[in-house]
C-alpha positions in Angstrom: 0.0 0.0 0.0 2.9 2.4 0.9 4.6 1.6 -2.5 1.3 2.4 -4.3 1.0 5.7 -2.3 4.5 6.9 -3.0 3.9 5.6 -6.8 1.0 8.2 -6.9 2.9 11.0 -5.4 5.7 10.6 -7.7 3.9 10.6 -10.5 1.6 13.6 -9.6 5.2 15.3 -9.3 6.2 14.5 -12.5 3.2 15.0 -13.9 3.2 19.0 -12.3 6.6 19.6 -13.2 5.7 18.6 -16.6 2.8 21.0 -17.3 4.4 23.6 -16.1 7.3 22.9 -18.4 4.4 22.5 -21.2 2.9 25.9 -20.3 5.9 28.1 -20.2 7.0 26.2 -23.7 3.4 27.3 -25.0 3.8 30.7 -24.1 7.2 31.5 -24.8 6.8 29.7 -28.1 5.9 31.7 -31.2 2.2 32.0 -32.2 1.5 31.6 -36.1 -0.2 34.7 -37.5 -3.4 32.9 -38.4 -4.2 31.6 -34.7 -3.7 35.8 -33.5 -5.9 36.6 -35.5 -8.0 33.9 -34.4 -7.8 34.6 -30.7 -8.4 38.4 -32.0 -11.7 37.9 -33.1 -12.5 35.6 -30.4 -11.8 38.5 -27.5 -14.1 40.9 -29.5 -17.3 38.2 -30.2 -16.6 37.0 -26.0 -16.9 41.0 -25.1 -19.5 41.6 -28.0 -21.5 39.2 -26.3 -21.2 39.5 -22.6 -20.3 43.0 -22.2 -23.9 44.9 -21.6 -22.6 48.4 -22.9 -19.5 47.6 -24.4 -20.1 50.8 -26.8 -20.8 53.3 -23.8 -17.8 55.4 -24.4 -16.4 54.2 -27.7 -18.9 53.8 -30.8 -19.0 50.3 -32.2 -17.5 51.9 -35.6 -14.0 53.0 -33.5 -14.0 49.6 -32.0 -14.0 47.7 -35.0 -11.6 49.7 -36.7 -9.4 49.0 -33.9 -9.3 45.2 -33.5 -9.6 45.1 -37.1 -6.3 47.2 -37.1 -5.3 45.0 -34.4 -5.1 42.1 -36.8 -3.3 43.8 -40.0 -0.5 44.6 -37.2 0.0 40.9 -36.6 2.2 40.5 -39.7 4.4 37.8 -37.7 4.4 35.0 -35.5 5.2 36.9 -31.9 4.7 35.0 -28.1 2.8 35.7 -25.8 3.9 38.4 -23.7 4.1 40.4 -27.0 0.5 39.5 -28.3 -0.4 41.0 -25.1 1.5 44.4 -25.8 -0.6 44.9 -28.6 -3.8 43.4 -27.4 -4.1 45.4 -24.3 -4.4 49.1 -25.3 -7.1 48.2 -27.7 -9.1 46.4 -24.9 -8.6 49.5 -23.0 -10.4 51.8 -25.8 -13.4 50.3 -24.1 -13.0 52.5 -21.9 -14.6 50.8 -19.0 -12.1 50.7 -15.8 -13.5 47.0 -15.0 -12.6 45.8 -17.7 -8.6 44.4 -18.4 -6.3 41.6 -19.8 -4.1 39.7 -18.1 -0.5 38.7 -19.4 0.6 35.3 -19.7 3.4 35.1 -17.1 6.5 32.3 -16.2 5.1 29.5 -13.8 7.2 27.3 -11.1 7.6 24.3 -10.3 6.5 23.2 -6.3 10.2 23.1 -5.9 10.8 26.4 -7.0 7.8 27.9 -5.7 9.9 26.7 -2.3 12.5 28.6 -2.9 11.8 31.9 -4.0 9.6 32.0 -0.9 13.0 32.3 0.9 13.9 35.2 -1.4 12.6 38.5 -1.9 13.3 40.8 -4.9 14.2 44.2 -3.3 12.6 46.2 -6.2 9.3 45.5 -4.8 9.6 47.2 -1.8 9.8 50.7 -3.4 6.8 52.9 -3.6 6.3 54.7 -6.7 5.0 57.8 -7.2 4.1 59.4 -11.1 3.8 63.2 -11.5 4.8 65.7 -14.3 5.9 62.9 -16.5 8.2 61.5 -13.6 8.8 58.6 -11.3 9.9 59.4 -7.8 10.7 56.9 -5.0 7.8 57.6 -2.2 8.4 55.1 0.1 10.5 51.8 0.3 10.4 49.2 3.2 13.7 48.0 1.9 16.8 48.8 4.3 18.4 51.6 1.9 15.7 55.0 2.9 18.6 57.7 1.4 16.5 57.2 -1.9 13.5 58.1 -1.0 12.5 61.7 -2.5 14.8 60.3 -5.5 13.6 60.2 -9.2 13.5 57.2 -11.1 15.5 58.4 -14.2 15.8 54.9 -15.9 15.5 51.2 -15.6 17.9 49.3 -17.3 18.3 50.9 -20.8 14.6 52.3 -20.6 13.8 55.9 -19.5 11.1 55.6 -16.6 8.9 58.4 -18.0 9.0 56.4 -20.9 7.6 53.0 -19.3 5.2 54.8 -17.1 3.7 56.4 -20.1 3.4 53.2 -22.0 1.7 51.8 -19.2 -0.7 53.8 -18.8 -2.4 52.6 -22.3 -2.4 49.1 -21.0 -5.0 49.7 -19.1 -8.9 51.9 -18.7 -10.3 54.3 -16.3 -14.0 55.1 -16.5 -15.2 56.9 -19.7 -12.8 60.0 -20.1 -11.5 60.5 -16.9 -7.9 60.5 -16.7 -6.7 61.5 -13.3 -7.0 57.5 -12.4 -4.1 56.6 -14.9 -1.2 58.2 -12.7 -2.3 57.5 -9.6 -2.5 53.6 -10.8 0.4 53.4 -12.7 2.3 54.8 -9.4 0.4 51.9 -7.5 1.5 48.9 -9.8 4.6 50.0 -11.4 6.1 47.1 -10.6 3.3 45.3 -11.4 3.4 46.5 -14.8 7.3 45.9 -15.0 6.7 42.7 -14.3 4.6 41.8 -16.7 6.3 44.0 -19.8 9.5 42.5 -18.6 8.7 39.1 -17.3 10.3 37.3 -14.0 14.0 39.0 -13.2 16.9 38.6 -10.6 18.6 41.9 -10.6 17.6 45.0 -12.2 20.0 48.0 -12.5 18.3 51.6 -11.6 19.5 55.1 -12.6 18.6 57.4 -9.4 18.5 61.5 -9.5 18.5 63.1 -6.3 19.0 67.2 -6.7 22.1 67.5 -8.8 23.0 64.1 -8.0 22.4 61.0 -10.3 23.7 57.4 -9.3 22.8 53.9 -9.8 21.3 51.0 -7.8 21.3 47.6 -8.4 18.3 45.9 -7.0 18.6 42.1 -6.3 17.0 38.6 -4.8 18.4 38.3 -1.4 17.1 36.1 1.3 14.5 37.1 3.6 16.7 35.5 6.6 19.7 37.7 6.1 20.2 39.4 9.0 24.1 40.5 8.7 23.4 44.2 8.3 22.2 47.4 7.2 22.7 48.2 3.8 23.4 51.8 2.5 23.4 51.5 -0.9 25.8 48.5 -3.1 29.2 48.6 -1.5 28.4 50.9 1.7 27.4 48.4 5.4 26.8 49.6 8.7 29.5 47.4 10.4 28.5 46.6 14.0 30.5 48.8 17.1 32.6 46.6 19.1 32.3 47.5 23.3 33.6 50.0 24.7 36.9 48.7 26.8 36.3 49.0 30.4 38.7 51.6 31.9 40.8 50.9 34.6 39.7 52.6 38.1 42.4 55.2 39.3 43.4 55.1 42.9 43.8 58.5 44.7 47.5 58.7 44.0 
């Protein structure tokens, strides 16, 4: 009975491990042109027919010029993280804030589910904050505060203004309102990042603080280390030894 047991939970291993190799292989694989356009016109007929006022704030003629525009983009096979950069800002000429797209993003394996448990990106724990076409550090719960009040000049070889701008078409507020789109690209940033840039281990990040610029790398460290303070990359607050005792002096 034991051997039957542990055949079962073998095989229910194997058999995880190997859908989840499956799935990533699907979507990092290249899609041919004719199933985009297929899965094109199936979005439009699911929202055509379930949406109650899907031409509220954009006439049916814009819409279908769109998603028909949509299609004559698609002039190659692309995965699916791009299919979703272009598929996005159309959904979001809806203009209806409850309506969005997902992205297709990396899955893990039980085992390495495990693991990155122990590990914590330290780009996540920076709050963003977008105004005047800029990115500025608002808060962090990371151990490094001196860039808070910083801008966010670039990320990697992308200009932040740049990203934030693009993500803002990713995604609809409610008919033409448009003070929602800052204010939520500041709250998922790297939410958005993430799924523009898929999964990461270090990210390198050009800071400007008054005349000041300087850069950051941003890593997975483990949520157990405990050895320290960290300033910024190659700065550590060292711990202070005691303070020798000094000898008492007798009256002479």
């Amino acid at each position: 009975m034991k051997n039957i047991l542990l055949f079962f939970a073998v095989l229910i291993i194997i058999t995880s491990c190997t859908s989840v190799k499956v799935y990533n292989g699907q979507i990092a694989s290249l899609h041919t042109i004719e199933d985009l356009h297929t899965d094109v016109d199936k979005l439009y007929k699911q929202l055509q027919k379930h949406h109650p006022k899907l031409y509220q704030y954009t006439s049916k003629k814009v819409l279908d010029f769109k998603f028909d525009s949509l299609k004559q983009s698609i002039t190659k096979p692309i995965n699916s993280r791009a299919f979703y950069k272009k598929l996005a800002p159309v959904v979001a000429h809806v203009k209806q804030g409850h309506v969005s797209l997902g992205s297709a993003t990396k899955r893990f394996t039980k085992k390495e589910r495990k693991q990155l448990k122990k590990r914590k990106f330290e780009f996540y724990d920076l709050d963003f904050e977008y105004i005047n076409n800029k990115l500025w550090v608002k808060n962090t719960r990371g151990k490094d505060s001196t860039i808070v009040g910083s801008e966010v000049v670039k990320i990697e070889d992308d200009l932040a203004s740049d990203l934030a701008e693009l993500y803002k078409t990713r995604f609809a507020s409610d008919g033409y309102n448009t003070t929602l789109h800052n204010r939520f690209v500041s709250k998922g940033f790297t939410s958005f990042y993430y799924k523009d840039k898929g999964f990461v281990d270090s990210l390198k990040v050009t800071f400007k603080n008054q005349d000041s610029t300087f850069i950051k790398t941003f890593k997975r460290i483990s949520k157990d280390d405990r050895k320290g303070d960290t300033l910024n990359d190659s700065i550590k607050i060292k711990k202070t030894k005691k303070k020798p005792k000094l000898k008492k002096l007798t009256k002479t």
